[in-house]
N, C-alpha and C positions, 0 to 999 in steps of 0.2 A: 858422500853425504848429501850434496846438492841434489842429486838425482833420485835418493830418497824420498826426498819432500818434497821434489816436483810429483815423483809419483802419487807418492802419499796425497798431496791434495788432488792431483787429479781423481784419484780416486774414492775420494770423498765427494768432490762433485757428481761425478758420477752415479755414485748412491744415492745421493739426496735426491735427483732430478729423476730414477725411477724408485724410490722408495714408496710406499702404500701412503695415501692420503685419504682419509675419508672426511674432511673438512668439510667438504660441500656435502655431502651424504648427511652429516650430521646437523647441518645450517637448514638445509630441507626439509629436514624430520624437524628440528626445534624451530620452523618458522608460523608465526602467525598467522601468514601472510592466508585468506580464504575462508572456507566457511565450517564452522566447527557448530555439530550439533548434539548437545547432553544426552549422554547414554545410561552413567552412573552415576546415583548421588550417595554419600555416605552420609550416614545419620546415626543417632545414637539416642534413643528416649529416655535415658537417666543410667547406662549400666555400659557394656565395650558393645561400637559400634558396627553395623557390617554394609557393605555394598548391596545396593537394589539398583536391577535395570530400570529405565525409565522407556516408556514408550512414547515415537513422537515428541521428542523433545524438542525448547526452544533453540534456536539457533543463531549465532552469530557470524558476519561475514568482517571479515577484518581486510582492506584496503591497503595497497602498499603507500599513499596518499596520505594516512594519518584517518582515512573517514573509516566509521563502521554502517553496521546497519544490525537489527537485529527482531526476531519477534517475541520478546522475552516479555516486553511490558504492550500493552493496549496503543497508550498512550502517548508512546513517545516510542519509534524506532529506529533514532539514527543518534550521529554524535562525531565526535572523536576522539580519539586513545591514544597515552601514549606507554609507551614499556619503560621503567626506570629497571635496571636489573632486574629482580624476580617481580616487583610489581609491573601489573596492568591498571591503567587509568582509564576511567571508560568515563564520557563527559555530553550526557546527552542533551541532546541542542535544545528542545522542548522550553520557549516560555514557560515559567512556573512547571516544571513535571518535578514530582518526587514523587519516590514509592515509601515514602514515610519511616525507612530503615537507614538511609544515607546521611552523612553530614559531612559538606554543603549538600545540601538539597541537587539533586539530577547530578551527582558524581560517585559515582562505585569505585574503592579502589579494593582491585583483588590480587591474593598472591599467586602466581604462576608457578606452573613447572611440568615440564614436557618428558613425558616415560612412556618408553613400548608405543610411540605412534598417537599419544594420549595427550589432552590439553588438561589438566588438573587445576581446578580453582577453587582457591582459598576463601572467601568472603572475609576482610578484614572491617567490616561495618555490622556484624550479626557477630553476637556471643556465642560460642560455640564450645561449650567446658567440654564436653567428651569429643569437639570437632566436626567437622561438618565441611567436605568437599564433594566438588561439581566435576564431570571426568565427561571430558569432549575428544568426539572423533571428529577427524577432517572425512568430509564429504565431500564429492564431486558436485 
């Protein structure tokens, strides 16, 4: 019996330490970390919504630092973010900037979520009854 369970765990260590891990594969793919620039926005003019490419879209660069940068507004192109589980906190530094849709004034909080290679943003500061998301690629 003892030699059961010596095996037995031995062999269970064994598994675990070459078993498939894609952890990091997947930490990689859902990292913010770089510079993500809008490809698709979903919109919807009063009836079911559908995907449109966007050409030249704005971009943001997100910092392992906590700093972004971005050229989404004129006015104001930096800040810092932070991620609460599916939200993004984007807090840009600009004396007095608002884009007059935020409240606090220069703070965006949006929902996230990461699919197929894709940064998807929620705007949770704009009414959006049929919905209304922002779909970002990582770029080099």
């Amino acid at each position: 019996m003892n030699y059961i369970l010596k095996y037995g765990i031995a062999s269970m260590l064994v598994m675990s330490l070459f078993s498939c891990n894609n952890d990091d594969e997947i930490n990689q793919e859902q990292s913010l970390i770089g510079t993500w620039q809008l490809v698709e926005v979903y919109l919807s003019p009063g009836g079911p919504g559908s995907w449109s490419n966007v050409e030249n879209g704005y971009k943001y660069t997100f910092l392992d630092d906590g700093n972004f940068s971005s050229d989404r507004f004129n006015e104001c192109s930096s800040g810092t973010y932070l991620v609460e589980s599916n939200k993004l906190i984007l807090n840009y530094d600009c004396d007095g900037f608002t884009a007059g849709i935020e409240i606090p004034e220069g703070i965006f909080i949006e929902e996230i979520n990461f699919e197929s290679g894709y940064l998807t943003i929620n705007p949770t500061y704009v009414i959006c009854i049929e919905g209304c998301e922002y779909k970002f690629k990582k770029i080099n």
